[in-house]
N, C-alpha and C positions, 0 to 999 in steps of 0.2 A: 504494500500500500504506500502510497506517495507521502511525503509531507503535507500537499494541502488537504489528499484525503482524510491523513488522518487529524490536521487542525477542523476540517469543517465534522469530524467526525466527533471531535471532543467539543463541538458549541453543544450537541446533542446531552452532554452528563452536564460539562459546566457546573463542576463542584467547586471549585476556586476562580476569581479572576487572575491574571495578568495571562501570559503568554506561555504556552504548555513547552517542553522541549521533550522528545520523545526521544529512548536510546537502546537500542535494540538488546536483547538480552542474550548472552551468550551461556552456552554450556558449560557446566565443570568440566566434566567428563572427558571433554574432548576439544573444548575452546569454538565449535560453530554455534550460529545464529540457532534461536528456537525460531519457528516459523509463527507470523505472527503474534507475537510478545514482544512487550514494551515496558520500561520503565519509564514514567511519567513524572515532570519537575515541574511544580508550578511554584515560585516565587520557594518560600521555605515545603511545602509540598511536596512528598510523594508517591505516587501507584502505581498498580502497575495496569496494563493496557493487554487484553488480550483475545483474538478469537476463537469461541469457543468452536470446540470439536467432538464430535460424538455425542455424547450423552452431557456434558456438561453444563449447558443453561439448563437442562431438565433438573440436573440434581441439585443445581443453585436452587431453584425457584422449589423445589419441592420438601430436600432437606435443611437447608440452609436460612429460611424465610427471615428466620431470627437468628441476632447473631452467636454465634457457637464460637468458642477458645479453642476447638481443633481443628477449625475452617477459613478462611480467610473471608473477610466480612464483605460481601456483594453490595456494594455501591452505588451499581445502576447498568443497563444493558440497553443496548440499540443497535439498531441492523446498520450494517455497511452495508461498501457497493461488492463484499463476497461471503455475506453470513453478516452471523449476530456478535457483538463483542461485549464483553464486560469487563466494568472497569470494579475491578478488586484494591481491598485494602493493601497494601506495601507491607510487608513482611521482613523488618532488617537482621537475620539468622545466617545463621551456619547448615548446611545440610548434613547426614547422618554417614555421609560417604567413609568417614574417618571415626567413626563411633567411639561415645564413650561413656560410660558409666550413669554420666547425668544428663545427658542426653538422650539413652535409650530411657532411662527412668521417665524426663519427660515425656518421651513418644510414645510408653505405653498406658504412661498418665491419660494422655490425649485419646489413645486410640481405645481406651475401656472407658470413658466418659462417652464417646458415642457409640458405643457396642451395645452398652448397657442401656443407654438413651432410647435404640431402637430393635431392642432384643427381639426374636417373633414378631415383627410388625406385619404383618399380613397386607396391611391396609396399603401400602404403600411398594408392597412387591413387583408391583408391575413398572414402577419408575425407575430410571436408567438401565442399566442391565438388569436384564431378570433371569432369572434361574436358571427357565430352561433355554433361553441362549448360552448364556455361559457352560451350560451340564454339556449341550450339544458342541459347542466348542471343543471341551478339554475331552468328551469319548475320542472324538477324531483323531485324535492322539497316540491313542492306544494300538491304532493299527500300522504305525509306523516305529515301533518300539525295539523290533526284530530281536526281542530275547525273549525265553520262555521266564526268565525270573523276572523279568523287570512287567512284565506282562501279568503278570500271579501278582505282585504287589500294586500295580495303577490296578488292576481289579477293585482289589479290596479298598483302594484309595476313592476309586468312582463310588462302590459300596459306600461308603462313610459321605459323601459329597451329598448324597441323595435325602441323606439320615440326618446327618448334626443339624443342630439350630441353626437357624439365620438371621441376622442382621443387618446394619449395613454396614459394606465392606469397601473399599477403595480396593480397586482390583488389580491396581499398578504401584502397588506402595513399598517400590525400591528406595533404599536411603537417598538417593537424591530427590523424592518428594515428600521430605520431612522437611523444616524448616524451625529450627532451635532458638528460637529469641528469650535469653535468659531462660527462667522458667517455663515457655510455654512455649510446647512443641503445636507448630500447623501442617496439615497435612492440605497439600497442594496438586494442580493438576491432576482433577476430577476429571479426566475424559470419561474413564470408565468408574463402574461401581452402583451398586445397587444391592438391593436384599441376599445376599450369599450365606453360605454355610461360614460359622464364625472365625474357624483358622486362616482365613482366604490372606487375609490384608497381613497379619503376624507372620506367617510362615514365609510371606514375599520379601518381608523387611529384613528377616533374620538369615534367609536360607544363603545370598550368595558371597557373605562376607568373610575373606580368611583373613588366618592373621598378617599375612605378607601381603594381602590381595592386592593389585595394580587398580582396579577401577572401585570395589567395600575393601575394607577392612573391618572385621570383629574379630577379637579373639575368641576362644572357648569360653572363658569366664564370661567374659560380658556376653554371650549368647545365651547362659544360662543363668544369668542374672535375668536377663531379661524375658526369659521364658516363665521364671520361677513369677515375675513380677505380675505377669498378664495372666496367668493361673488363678494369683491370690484376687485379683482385681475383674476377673471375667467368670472364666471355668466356674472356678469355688462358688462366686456368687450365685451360680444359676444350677448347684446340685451337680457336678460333671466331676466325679472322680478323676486322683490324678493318675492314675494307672490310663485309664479311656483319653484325657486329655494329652498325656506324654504320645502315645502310642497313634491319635489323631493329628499333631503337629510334625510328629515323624513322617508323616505320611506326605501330608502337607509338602513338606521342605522336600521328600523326594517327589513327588511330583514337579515341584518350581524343576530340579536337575532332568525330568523325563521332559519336560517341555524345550531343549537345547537339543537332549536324544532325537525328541520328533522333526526339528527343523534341521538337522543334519543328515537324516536319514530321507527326508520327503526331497529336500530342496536340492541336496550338493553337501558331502562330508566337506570338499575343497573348498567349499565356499563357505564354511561356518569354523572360522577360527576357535571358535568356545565350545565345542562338539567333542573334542578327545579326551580335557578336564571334567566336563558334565558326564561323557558317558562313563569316564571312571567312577566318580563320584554319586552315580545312577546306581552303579553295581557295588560299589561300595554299602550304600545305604540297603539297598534290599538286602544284600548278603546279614546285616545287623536286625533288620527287620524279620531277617530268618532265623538266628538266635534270640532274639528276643530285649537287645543289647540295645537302647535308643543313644545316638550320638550327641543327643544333644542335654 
């Protein structure tokens, strides 16, 4: 979008006067542009600017109506000339890329305040993703898996998917869509998410971080701090022993490693640099899920 697009774009919110200056947001991960996203400067002011995708003005307006401490506070939304865009509170945090002790604490602070918020909400199942888009999604999976163990275990992981509770879940909630501002962890870019089975969003945050790791970092400790943290504060609270809870977040985390297995085997092993770690790391986890031995 141009610069006058997006000045005649911002007379539309017009939350402050003087002169906006917009500046494109770059990635951690990797240093390029996000596609449309904007950080916003009006005088001492600022937001961010961004168009939404998939499901996320849905889950603005549906879950978000009022403002929430693990959400970024929706400001106002108006159509451009390629979609609808929303202009979000600014967020000044660190991301969870380099994790650490008080920052998972906040994220799982964050992420059991809305667990809890929307336990079994029925009512509300059908906004943004829903079930069974998502269920019909991750089967697809299973047929690209080409081992008989790893196969035996996404079974009983679909098993479990169909059964545990649901809530609402952020279905892309890798540490760089956590956002640390002192004490209060936000969770950011909502393209996807909607009513899920409760492990969806924990298992995503936790599962790809080593301790060496180039793109997460967790160590073993602080993965099972933070496991033990979202037990005491979600599972416990809703009656879900932790034998059933351990033994469903293991599941969990090997699935996040079986969905690298699927895109290496559908797409190009050559063409998926991340596909020789996952599929170790696939067979690893089943093989403990066969002893009975959780790694986490």
């Amino acid at each position: 979008m141009t610069d006058a697009a997006l000045a005649a774009l911002w007379k539309t919110f017009a939350p402050a006067g003087g002169t906006p200056a917009f500046h494109p947001v770059r990635r951690e991960e990797d240093g390029t542009f996000y596609e449309g996203v904007w950080q916003v400067t009006v005088g001492g002011d600022r937001y961010f600017l961004k168009r939404a995708k998939e499901y996320e003005a849905e889950i603005y307006r549906t879950f978000f109506t009022q403002d929430r401490p693990y959400a970024p506070k929706l400001l106002g939304s108006a159509a451009g000339e390629d979609g609808e865009y929303l202009l979000l509170e600014y967020i000044a945090g660190d991301n969870l890329q380099r994790a650490t002790l008080s920052g998972l604490a906040a994220a799982v602070e964050s992420l059991s305040l809305m667990q809890n918020e929307f336990w079994e909400n029925q009512r509300l199942s059908h906004k943004g993703l829903s079930f069974e888009e998502s269920f019909a999604q991750i089967k697809k999976r299973r047929d690209y898996l080409c081992s008989a163990l790893l196969e035996k275990y996404y079974d009983e992981y679909l098993f479990l998917y169909e059964r545990l509770p649901r809530t609402l879940c952020h279905d892309d909630l890798l540490p760089f869509n956590i956002l640390v501002a002192k004490n209060r962890a936000v969770m950011i870019d909502w393209e996807v998410g909607g009513i899920l089975p409760y492990p969806v969003s924990f298992a995503r945050l936790v599962a790809h971080g080593r301790t060496h790791g180039d793109l997460f970092r967790m160590t073993p400790k602080q993965r099972a701090f933070a496991v033990g943290r979202y037990y005491d504060r979600v599972a416990a609270r809703h009656g879900i022993g932790r034998a059933q809870f351990d033994r469903a977040i293991a599941l969990f985390v090997f699935a996040e490693s079986c969905e690298w297995v699927y895109i290496g085997n559908r797409f190009g092993k050559e063409d998926c640099k991340f596909y020789p770690r996952y599929f170790r790391t696939a067979l690893q986890t089943a093989r403990r899920l066969e002893e009975g031995t959780f790694f986490i």
